[in-house]
DSSP file (Angstrom, degrees, kcal/mol; ACC not computed):
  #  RESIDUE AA STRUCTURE BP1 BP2  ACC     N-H-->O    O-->H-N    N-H-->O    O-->H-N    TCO  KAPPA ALPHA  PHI   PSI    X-CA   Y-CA   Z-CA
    1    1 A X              0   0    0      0, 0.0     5,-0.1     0, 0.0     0, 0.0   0.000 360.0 360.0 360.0 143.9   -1.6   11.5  -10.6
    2    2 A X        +     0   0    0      1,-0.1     2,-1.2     2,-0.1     0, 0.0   0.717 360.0  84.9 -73.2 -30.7   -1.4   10.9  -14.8
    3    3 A X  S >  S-     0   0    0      1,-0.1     3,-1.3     2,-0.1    -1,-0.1  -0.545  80.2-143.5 -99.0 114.2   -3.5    8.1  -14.7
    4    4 A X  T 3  S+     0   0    0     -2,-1.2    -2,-0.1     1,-0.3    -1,-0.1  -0.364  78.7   6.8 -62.1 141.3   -7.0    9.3  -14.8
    5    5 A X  T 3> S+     0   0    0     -2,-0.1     4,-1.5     3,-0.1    -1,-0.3   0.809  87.2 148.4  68.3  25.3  -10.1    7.5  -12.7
    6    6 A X  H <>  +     0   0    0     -3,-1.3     4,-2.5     3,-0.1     5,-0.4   0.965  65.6  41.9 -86.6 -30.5   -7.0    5.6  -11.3
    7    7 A X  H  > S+     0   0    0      2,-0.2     4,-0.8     1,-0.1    86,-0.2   0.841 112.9  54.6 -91.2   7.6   -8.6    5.0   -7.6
    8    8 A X  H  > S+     0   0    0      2,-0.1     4,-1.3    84,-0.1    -2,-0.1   0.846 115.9  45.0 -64.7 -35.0  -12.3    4.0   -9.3
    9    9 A X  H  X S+     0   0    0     -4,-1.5     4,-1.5     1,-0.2     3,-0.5   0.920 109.2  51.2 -83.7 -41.5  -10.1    1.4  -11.3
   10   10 A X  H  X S+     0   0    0     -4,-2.5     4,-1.9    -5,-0.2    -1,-0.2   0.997 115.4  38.8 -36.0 -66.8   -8.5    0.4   -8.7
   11   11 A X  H  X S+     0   0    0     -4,-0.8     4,-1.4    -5,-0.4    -2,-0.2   0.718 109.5  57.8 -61.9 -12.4  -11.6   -0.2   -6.7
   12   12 A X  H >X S+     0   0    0     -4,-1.3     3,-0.9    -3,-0.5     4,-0.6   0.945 112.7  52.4 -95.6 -82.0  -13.9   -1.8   -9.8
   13   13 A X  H 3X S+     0   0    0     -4,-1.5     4,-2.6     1,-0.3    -2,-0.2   0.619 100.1  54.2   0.4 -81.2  -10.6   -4.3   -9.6
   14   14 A X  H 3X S+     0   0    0     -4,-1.9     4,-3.9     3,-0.2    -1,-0.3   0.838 109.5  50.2 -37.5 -70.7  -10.9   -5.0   -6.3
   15   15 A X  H X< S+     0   0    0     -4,-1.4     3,-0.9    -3,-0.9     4,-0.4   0.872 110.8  44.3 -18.9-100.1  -14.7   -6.1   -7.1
   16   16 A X  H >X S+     0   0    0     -4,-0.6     3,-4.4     1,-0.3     4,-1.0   0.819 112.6  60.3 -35.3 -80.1  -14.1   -8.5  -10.1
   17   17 A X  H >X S+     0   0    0     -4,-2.6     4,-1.9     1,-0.3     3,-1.5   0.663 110.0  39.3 -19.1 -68.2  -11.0   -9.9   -7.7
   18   18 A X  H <X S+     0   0    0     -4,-3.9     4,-0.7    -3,-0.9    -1,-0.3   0.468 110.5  56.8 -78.6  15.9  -13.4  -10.8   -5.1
   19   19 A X  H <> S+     0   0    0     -3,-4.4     4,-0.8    -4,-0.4    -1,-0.3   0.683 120.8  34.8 -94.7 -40.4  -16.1  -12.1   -7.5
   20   20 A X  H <X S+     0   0    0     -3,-1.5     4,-0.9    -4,-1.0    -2,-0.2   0.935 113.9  51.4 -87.4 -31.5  -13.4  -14.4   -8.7
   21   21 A X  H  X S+     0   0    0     -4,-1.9     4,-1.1    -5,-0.3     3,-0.3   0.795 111.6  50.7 -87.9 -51.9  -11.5  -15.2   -5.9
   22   22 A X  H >X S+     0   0    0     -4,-0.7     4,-3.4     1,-0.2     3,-1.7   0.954 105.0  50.4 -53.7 -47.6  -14.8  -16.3   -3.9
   23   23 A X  H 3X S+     0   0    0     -4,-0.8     4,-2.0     1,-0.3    -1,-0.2   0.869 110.5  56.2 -68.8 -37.9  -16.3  -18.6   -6.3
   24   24 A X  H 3X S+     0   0    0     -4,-0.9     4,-1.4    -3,-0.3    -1,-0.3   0.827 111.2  43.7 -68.9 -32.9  -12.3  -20.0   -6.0
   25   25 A X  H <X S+     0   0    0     -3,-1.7     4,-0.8    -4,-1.1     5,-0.3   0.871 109.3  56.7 -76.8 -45.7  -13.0  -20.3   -1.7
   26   26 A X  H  X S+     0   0    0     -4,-3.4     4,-1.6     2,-0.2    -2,-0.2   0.954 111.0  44.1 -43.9 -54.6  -16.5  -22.0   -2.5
   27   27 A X  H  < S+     0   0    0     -4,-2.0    -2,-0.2     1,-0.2    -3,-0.2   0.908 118.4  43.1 -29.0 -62.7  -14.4  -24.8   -4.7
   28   28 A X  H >X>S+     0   0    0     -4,-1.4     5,-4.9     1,-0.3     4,-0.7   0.576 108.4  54.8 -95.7 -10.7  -12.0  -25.2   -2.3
   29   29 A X  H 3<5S+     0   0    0     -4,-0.8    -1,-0.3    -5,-0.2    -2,-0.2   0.805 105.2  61.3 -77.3 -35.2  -14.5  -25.2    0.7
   30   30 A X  T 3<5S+     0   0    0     -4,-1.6    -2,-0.2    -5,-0.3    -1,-0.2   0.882 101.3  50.1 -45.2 -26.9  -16.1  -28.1   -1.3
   31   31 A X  T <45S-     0   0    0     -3,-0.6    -1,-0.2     2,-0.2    -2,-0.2   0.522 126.9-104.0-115.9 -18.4  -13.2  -29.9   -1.0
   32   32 A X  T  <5S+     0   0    0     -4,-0.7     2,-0.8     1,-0.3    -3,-0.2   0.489  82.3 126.6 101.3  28.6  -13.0  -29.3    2.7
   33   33 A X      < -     0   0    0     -5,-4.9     2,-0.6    -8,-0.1    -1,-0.3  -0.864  44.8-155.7-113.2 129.6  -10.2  -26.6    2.4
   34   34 A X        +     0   0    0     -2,-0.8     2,-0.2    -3,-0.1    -5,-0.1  -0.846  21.9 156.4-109.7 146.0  -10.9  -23.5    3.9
   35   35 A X        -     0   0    0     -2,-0.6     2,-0.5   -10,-0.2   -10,-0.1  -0.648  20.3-154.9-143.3-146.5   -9.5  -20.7    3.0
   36   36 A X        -     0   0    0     -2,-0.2     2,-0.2     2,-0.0    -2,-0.0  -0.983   2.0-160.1-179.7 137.5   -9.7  -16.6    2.9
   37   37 A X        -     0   0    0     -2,-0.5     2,-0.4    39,-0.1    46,-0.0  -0.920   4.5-157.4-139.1 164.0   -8.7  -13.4    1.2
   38   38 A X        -     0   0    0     -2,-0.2    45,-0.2     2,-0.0    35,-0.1  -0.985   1.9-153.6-145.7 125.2   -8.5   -9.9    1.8
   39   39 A X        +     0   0    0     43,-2.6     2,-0.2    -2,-0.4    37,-0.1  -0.388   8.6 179.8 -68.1 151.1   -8.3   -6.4   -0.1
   40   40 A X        -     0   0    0     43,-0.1     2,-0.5    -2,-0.1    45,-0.2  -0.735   3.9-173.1-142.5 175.8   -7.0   -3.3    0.5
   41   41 A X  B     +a   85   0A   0     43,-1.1    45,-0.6    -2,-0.2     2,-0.5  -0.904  20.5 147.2-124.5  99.1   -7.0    0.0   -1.5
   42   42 A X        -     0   0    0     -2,-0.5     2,-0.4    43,-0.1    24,-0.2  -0.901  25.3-143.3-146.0 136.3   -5.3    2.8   -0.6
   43   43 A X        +     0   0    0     -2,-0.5     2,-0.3    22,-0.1    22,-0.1  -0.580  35.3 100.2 -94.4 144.9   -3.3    6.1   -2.4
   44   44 A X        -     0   0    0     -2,-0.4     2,-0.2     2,-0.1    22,-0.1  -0.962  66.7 -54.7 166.5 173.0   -0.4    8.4   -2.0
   45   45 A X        -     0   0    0     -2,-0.3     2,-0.4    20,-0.1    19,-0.3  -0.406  53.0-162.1 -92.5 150.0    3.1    8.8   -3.4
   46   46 A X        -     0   0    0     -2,-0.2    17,-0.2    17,-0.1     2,-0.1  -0.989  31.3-121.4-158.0 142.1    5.7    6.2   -3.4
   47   47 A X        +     0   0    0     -2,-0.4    15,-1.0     2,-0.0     2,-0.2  -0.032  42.0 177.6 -10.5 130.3    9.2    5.2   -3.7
   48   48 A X  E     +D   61   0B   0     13,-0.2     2,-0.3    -2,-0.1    13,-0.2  -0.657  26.5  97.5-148.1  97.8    9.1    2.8   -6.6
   49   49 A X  E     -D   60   0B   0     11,-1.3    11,-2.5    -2,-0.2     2,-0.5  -0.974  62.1 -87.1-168.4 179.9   12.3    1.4   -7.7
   50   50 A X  E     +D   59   0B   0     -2,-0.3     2,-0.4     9,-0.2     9,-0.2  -0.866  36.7 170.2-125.8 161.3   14.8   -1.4   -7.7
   51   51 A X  E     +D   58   0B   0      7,-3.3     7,-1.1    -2,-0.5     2,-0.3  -0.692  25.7  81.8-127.0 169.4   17.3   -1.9   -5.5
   52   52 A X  E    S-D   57   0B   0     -2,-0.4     5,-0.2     5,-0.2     2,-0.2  -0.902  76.9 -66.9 131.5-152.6   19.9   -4.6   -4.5
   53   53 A X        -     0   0    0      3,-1.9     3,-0.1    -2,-0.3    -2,-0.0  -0.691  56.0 -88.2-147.8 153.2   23.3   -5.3   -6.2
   54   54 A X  S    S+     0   0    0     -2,-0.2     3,-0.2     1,-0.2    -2,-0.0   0.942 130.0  51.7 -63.6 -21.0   24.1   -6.8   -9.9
   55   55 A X  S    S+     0   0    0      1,-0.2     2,-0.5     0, 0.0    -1,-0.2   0.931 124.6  15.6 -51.1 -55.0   23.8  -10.5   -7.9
   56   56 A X  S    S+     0   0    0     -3,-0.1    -3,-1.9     2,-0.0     2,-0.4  -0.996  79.2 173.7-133.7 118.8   20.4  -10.1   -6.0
   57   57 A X  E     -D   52   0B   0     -2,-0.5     2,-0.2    -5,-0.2    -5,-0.2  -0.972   5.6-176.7-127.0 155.4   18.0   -7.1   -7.4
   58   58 A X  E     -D   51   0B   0     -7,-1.1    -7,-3.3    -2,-0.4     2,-0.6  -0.988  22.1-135.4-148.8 138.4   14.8   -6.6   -6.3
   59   59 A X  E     +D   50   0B   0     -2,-0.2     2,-0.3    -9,-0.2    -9,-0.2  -0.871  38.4 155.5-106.5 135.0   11.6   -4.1   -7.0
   60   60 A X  E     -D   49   0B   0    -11,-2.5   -11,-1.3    -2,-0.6     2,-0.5  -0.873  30.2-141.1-136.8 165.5    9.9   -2.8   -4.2
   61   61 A X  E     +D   48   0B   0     -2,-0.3     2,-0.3   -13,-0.2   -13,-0.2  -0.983  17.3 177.1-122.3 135.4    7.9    0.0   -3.2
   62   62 A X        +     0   0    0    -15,-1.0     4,-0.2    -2,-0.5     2,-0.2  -0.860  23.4 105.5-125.2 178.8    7.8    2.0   -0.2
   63   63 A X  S  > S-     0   0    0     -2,-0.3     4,-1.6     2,-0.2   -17,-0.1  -0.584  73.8 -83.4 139.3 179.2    5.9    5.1    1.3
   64   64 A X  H  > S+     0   0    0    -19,-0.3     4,-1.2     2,-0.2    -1,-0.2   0.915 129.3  57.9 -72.3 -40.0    3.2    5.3    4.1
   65   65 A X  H >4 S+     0   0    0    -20,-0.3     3,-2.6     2,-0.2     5,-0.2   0.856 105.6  50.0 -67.7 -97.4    0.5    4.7    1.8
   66   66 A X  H 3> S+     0   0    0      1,-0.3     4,-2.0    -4,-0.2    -1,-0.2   0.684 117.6  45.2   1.9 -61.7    2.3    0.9    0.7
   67   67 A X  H 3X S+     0   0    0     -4,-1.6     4,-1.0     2,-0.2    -1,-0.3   0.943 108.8  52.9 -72.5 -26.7    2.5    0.2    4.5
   68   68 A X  H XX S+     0   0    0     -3,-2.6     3,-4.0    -4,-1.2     4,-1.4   0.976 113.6  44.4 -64.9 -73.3   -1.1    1.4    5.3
   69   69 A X  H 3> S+     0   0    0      1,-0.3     4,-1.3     2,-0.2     5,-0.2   0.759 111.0  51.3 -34.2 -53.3   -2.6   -1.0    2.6
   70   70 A X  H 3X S+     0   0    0     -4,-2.0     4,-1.0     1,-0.2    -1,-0.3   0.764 116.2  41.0 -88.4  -9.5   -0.4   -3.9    3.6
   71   71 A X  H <X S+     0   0    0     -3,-4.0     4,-1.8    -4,-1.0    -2,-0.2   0.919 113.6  60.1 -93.8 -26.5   -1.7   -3.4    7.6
   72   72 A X  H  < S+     0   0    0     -4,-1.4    -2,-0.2     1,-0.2    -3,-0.2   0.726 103.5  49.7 -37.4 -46.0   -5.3   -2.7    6.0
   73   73 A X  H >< S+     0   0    0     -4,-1.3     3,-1.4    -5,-0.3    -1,-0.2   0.795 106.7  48.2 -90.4 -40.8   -5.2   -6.1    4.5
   74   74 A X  H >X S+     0   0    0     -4,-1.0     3,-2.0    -5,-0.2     4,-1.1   0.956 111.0  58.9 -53.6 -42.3   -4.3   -8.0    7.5
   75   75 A X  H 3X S+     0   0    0     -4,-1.8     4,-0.7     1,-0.3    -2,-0.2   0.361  79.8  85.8 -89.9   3.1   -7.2   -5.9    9.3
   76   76 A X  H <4>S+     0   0    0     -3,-1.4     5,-1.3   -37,-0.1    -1,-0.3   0.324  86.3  52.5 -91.4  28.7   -9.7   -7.1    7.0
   77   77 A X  H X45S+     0   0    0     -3,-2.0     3,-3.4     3,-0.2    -2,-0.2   0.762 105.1  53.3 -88.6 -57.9  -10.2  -10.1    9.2
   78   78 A X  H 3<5S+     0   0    0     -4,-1.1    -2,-0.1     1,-0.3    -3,-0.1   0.865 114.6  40.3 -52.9 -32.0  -10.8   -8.3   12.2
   79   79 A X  T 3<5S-     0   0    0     -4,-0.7    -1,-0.3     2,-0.2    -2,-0.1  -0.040 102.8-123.5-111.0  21.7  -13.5   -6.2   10.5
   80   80 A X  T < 5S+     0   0    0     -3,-3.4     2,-0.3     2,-0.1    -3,-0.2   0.734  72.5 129.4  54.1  36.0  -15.1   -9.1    8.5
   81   81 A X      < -     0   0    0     -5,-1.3    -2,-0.2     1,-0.1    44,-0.2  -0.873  42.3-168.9-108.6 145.8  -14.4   -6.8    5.1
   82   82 A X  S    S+     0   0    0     42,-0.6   -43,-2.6    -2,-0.3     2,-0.3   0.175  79.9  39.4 -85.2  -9.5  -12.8   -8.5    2.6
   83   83 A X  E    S+ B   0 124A   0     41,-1.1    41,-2.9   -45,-0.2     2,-0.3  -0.894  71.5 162.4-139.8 128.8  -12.3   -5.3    0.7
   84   84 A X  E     + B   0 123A   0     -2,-0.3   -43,-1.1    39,-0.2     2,-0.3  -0.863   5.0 165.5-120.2 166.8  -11.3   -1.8    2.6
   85   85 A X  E     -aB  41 122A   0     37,-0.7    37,-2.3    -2,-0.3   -43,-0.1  -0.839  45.3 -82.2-154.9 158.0  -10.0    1.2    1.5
   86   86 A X  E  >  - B   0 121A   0    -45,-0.6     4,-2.6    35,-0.3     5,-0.3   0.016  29.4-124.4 -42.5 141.5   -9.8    4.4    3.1
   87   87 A X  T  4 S+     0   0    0     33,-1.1     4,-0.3     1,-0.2    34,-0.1   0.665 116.4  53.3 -82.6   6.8  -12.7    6.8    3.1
   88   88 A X  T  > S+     0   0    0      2,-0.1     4,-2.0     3,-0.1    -1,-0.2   0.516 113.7  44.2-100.0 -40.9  -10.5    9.6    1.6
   89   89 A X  H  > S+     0   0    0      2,-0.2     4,-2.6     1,-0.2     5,-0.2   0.970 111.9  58.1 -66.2 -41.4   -9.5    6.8   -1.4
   90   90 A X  H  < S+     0   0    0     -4,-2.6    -1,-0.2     1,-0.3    -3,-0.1   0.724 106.4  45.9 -67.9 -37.4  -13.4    6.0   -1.5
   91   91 A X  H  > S+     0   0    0     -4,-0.3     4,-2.6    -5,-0.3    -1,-0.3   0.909 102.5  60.1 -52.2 -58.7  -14.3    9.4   -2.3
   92   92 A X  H  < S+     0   0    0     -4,-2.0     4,-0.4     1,-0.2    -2,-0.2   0.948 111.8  46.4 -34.7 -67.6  -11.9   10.0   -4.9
   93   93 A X  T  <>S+     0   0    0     -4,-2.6     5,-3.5     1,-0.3    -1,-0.2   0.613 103.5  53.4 -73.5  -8.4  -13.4    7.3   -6.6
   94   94 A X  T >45S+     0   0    0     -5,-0.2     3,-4.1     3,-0.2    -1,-0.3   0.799 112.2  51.9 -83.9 -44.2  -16.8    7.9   -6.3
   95   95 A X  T 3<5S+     0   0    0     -4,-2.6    -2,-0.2     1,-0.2    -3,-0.1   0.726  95.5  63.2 -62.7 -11.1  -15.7   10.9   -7.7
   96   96 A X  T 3 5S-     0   0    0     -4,-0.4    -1,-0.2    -5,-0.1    -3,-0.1  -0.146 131.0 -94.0-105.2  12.1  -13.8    9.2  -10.7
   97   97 A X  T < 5S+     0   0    0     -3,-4.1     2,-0.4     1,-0.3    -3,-0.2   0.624  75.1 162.1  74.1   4.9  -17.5    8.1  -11.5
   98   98 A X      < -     0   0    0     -5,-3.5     2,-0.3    -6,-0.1    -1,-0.3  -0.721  20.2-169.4 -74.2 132.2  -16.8    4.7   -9.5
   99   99 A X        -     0   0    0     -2,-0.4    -5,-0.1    -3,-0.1    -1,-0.0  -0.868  14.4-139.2-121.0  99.4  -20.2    3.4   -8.9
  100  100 A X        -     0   0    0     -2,-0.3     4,-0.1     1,-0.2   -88,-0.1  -0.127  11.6-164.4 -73.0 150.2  -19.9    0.2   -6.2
  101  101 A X        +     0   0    0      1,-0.1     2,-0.5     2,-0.1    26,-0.3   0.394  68.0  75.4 -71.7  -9.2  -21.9   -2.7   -6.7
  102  102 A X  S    S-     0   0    0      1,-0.1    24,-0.2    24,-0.1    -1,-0.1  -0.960  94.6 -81.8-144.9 148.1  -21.4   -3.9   -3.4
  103  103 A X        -     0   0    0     -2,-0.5    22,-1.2    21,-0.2     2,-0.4   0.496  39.8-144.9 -29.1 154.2  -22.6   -2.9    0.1
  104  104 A X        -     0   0    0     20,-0.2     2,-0.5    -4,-0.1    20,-0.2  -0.989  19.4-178.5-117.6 105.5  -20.9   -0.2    1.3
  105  105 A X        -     0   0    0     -2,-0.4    18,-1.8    18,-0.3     2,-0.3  -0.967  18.0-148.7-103.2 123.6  -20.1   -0.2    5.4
  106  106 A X  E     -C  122   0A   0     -2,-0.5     2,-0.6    16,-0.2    16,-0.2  -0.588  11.3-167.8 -96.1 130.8  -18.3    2.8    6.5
  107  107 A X  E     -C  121   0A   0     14,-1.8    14,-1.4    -2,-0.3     2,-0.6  -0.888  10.6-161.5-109.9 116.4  -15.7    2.5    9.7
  108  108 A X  E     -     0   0A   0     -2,-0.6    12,-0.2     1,-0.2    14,-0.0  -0.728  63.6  -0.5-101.7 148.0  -14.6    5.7   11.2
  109  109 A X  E    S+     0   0A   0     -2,-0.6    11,-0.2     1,-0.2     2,-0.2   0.975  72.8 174.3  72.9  64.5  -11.8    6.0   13.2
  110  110 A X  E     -C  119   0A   0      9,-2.5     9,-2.7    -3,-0.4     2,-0.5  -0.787  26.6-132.0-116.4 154.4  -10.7    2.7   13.4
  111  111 A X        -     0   0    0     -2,-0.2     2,-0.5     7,-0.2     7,-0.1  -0.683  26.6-165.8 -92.9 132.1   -7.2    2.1   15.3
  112  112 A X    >   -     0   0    0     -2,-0.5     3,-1.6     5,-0.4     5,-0.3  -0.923  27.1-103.5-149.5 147.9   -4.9    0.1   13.5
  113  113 A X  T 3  S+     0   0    0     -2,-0.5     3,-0.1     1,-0.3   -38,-0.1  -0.133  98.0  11.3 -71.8 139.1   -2.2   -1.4   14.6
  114  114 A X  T 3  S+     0   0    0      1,-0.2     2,-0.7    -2,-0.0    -1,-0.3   0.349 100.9 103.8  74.9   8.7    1.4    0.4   13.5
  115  115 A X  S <  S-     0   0    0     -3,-1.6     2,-0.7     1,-0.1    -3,-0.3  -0.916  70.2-140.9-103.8 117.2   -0.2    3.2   12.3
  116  116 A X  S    S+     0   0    0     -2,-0.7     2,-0.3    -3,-0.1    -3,-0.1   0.235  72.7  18.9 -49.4   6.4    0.0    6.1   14.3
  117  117 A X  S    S-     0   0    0     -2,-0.7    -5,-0.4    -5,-0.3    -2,-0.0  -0.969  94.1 -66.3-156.4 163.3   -3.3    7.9   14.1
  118  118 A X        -     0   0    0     -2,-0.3     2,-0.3    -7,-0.1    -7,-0.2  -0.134  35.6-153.3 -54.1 165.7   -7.0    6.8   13.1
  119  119 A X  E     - C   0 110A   0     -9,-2.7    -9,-2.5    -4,-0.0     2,-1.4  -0.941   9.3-138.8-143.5 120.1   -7.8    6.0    9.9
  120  120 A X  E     -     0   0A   0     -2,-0.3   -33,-1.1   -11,-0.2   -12,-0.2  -0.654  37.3-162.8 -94.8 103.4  -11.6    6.5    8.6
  121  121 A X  E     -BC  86 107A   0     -2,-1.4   -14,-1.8   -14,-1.4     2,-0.5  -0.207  27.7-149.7 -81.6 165.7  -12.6    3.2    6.3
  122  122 A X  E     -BC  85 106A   0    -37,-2.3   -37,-0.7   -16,-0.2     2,-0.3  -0.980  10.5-162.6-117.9 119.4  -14.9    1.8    3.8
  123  123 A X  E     -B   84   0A   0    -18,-1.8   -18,-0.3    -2,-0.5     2,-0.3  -0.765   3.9-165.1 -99.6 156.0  -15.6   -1.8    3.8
  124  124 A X  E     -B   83   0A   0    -41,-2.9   -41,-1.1    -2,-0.3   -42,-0.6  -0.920  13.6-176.3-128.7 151.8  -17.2   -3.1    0.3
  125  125 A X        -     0   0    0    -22,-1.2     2,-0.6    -2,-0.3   -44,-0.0  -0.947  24.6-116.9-147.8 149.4  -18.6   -6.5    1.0
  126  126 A X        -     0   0    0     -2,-0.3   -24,-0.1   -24,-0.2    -2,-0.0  -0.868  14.5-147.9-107.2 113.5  -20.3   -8.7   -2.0
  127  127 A X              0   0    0     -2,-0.6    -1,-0.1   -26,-0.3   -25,-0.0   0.286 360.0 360.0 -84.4  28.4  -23.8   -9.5   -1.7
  128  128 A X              0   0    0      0, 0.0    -1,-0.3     0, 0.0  -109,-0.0   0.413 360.0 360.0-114.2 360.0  -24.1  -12.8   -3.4
């Protein structure tokens, strides 16, 4: 990849996101609306381009990694994470000098659904 440290920056993202994004669920919880967010983080090569006709264009992405993240994100309900990423991604970024600030709980082998094999995860969870 060109962009160096790019899945520590991702995941230091991911952080700040859910530091703002809670204090935004607390508000709205005040108010007696609940609501609820989810992360995920994940890498590989992708399709990036736009597609359509000179009427309706559209930019999309594909590839496995773009569908793992978007089933990742649903599947941070089920696993009470609000941010996962893959323990392959997690590494990288530990390795890219990311250092998390928040708890770390490791799932391995977890099944998720439309993906064909296990997949070993990393929850980050925010301790405040």
């Amino acid at each position: 990849n060109d962009l160096p440290g790019y899945s520590a920056q991702a995941l230091k993202t991911a952080e700040a996101l859910d530091e703002k994004l809670s204090l935004w669920v607390d508000q709205w919880g005040k108010e007696g609306i609940e609501l609820g967010f989810g992360i995920s983080i994940t890498n590989g090569p992708v399709i990036f381009g736009v597609i359509g006709h000179e009427e309706r264009m559209e930019i999309t992405t594909l590839g496995e990694s773009v569908n793992l993240a978007a089933k990742l994100e649903k599947h941070t309900k089920e696993l009470h994470s609000r941010i996962l990423t893959t323990t392959q991604n997690y590494d990288l970024a530990v390795s890219q000098n990311f250092v998390p600030r928040f708890k770390r709980t490791d799932f391995p082998r977890e099944t998720i659904s439309g993906i064909p094999h296990e997949v070993s995860l990393v929850g980050l969870k925010n301790n405040l």
